[in-house]
C-alpha positions in Angstrom: 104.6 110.4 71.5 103.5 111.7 74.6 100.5 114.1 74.5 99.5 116.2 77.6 96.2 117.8 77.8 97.6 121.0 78.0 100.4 122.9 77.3 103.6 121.5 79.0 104.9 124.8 79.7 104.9 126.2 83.5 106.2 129.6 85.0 108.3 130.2 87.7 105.4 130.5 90.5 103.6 127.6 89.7 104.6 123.7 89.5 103.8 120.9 87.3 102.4 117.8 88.4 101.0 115.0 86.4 99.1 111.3 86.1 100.7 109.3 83.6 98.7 106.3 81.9 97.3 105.0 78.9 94.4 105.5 78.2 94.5 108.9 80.3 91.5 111.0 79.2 89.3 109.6 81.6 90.9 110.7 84.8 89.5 112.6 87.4 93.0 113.4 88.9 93.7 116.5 87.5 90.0 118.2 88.7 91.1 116.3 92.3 94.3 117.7 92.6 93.4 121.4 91.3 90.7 121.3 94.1 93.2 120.6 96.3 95.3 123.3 95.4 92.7 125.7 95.5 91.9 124.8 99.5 94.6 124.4 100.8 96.7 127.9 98.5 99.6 125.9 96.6 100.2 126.9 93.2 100.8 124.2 91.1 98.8 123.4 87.6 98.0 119.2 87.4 97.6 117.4 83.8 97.2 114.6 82.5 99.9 112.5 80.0 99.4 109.5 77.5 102.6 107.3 77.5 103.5 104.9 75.2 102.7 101.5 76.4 107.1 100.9 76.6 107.8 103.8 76.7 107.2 105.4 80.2 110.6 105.9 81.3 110.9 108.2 78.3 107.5 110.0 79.2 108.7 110.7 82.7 112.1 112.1 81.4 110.4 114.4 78.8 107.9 115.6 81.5 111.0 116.4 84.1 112.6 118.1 81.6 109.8 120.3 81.3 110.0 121.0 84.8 107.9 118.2 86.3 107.8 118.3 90.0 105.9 115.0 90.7 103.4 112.8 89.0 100.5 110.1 89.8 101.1 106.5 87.9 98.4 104.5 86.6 97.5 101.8 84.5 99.7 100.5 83.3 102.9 101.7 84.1 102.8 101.1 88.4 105.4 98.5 87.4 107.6 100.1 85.5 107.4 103.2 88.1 108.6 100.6 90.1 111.5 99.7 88.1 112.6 103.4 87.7 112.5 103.9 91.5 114.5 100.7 92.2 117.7 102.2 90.7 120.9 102.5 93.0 120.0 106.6 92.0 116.7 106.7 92.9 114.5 105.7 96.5 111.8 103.9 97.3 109.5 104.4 100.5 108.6 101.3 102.4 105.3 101.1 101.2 106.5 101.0 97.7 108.8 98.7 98.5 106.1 96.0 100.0 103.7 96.1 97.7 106.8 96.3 94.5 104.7 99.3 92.7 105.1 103.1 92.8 101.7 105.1 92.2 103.6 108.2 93.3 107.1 109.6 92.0 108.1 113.0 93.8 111.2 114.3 91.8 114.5 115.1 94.3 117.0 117.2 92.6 118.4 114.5 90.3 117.1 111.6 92.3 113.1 110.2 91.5 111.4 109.0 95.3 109.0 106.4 94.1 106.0 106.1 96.7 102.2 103.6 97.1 99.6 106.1 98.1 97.0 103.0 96.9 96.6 100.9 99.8 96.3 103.9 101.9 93.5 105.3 99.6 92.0 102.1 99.5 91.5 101.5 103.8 90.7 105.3 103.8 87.8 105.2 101.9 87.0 100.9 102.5 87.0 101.9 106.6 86.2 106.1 106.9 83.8 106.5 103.7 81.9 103.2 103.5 82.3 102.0 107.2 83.5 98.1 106.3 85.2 96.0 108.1 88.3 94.2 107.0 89.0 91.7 110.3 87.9 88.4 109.9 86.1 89.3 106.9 86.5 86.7 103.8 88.1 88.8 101.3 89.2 88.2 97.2 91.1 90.3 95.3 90.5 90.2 91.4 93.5 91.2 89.1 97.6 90.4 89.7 98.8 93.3 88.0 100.1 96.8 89.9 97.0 97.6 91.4 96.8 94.9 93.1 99.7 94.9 94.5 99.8 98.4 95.6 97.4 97.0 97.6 98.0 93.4 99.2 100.1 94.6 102.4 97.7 97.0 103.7 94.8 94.5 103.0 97.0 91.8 104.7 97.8 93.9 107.8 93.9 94.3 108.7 93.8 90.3 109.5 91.1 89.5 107.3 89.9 85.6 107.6 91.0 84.8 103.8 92.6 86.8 101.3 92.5 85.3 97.9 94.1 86.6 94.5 91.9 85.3 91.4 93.7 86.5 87.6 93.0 85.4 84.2 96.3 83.7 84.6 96.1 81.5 87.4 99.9 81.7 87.2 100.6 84.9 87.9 97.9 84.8 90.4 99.4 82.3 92.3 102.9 83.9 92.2 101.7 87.1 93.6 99.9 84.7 96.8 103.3 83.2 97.4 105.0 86.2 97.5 102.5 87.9 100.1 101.9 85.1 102.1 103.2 85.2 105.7 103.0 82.0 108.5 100.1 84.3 110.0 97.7 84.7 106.9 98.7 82.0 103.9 97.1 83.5 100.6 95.7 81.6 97.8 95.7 82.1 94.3 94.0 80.9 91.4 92.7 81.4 87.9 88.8 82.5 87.4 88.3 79.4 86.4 89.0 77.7 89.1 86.5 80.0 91.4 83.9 77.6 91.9 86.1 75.0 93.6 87.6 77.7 95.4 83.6 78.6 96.5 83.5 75.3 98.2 85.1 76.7 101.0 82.8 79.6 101.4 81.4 82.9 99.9 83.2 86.2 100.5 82.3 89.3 102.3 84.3 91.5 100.4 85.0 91.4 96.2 87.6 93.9 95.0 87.9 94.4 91.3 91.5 95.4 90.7 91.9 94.6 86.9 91.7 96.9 84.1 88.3 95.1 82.8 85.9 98.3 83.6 88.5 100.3 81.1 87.4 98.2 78.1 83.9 97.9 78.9 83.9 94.1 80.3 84.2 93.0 83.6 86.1 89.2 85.4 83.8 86.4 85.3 81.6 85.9 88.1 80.4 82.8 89.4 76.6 82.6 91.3 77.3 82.2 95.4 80.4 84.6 95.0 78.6 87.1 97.4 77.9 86.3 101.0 74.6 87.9 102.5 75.5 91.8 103.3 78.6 91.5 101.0 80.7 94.0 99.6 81.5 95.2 95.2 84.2 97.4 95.2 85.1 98.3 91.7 89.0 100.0 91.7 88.3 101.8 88.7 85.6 104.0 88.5 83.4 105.8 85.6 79.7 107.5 85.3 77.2 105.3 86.4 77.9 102.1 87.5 80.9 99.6 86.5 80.2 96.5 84.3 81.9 94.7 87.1 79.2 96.4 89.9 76.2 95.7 87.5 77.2 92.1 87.0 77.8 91.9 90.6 74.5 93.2 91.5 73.1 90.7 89.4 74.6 87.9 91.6 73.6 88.9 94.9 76.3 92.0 96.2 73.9 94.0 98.8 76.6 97.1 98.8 78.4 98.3 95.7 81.3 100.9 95.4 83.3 102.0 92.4 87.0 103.5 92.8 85.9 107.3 92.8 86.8 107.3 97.3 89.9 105.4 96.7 91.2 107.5 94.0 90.3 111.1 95.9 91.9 109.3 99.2 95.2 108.0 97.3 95.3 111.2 95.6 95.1 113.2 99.0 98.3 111.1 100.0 100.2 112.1 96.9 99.5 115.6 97.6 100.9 115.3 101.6 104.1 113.8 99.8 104.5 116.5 97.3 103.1 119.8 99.3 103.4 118.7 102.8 99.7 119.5 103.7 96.8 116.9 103.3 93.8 118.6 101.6 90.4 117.1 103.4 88.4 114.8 101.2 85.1 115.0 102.0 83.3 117.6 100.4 85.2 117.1 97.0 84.5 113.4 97.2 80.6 114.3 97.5 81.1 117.3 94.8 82.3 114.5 92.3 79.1 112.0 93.1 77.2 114.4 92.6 78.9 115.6 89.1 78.5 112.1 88.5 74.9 111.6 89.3 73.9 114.6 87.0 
């Protein structure tokens, strides 16, 4: 049963977008993207839709029907977004095809255009917003799922010193470092287990949360000397206040912390471009929701 936040209906002047995920009622996406619409004069109304964990395909269909123009993808249907876009009647962009998830579908007559705004969300808001620096930097990614994925290439492309995948299951961790890997930058992956041994080899500048952990209140096990001096938390989700994972990374010695909230404005800034053809600025709704957030 799919249940939008409002009523699924649209007129003539004005086009629907949605997020799709589940859970849903925490997103910030639809307040983003009605921003948007209000600066830069598009008509279009943004909502929010709880899919059934198998059945997105179905949730997409119901929502074109209903005259769906586009739609953001989140946990935990980037995968299956994927799938849909990989049909000989559908397209994917490059980017999509890299990383081998869609966060973006744009709806083309009959066809669906499957696109990954993540990564570029992610470097907008790692490099503009928060000035860090990606080159030679030690970096580990937490979480082998969609998210994570959306975001390898671009991480891989900045040249960072080490780029290692940790998962609860060390398996799929290591498949995804395999799959990445190039002569140039060999990843590793492991399970969180095994992060201690891997700290023999040195602490990292940079931890990015990319599982679903901060949804259910919990947060990937961190080991003590996982954070070099001047080292970056980034948390992928994002909620009020701070994450489980940024508190329990705080506690271990992370001198900067960010949650998700710049990626997801920056990634959602992207979508819009692809759907509207005009990329809203950022910046003042970016500091409008922090400060929502710290009141």
């Amino acid at each position: 049963m799919i249940a939008p936040t409002t009523a699924p209906k649209t007129d003539s002047k004005t086009d629907l977008y949605a997020v799709f995920g589940n859970p849903i009622a925490h997103s910030l996406s639809p307040r983003i993207h009605t921003a948007f619409a209000a600066a830069t004069g598009q008509a279009l109304r943004y909502e929010t839709r709880l899919a059934p964990r198998e059945g997105f395909v179905e949730a997409w269909r119901v929502f074109v029907a209903q005259g769906g123009r586009g739609a953001n993808v989140t946990v935990p249907f980037k995968e299956d977004a994927f799938r849909l876009c990989a049909r000989p009647e559908n397209a994917l962009s490059e980017r999509a095809r890299l990383s081998g998830a869609v966060n973006t579908l744009c709806r083309e007559g009959e066809r669906v255009f499957g696109d990954n705004t993540d990564g570029a969300g992610l470097l907008r808001d790692l490099e503009g917003n928060l000035a860090a620096r990606l080159a030679g930097r030690r970096v580990l990614l937490l979480g082998a799922g969609g998210a994570a994925r959306g975001v390898l290439p671009p991480l891989r492309a900045r040249h960072p010193a080490c780029l290692c995948i940790a998962n609860r299951t060390a398996e799929k961790a290591r498949a995804l470092a395999a799959e990445f890997s190039t002569p140039e930058l060999p990843l590793a992956g492991c399970g969180f287990a095994e992060l201690p041994t891997i700290l023999n080899e040195g602490a990292f500048d940079i931890v990015l949360n990319a599982t679903a952990a901060s949804l259910a209140n919990t947060t990937p096990p961190l080991p003590p000397g996982l954070f070099a001096p001047e080292a970056l938390a980034y948390d992928m989700m994002y909620g009020k206040g701070q994450t489980p994972f940024l508190k329990a990374a705080a506690e271990i010695g992370a001198k900067t912390l960010s949650d998700g909230l710049g990626m997801l404005v920056e990634q959602a800034a992207e979508s819009f471009l692809l759907w509207r053809g005009i990329r809203p600025e950022t910046r003042a709704i970016l500091e409008g929701l922090r400060a929502l957030d710290a009141g």
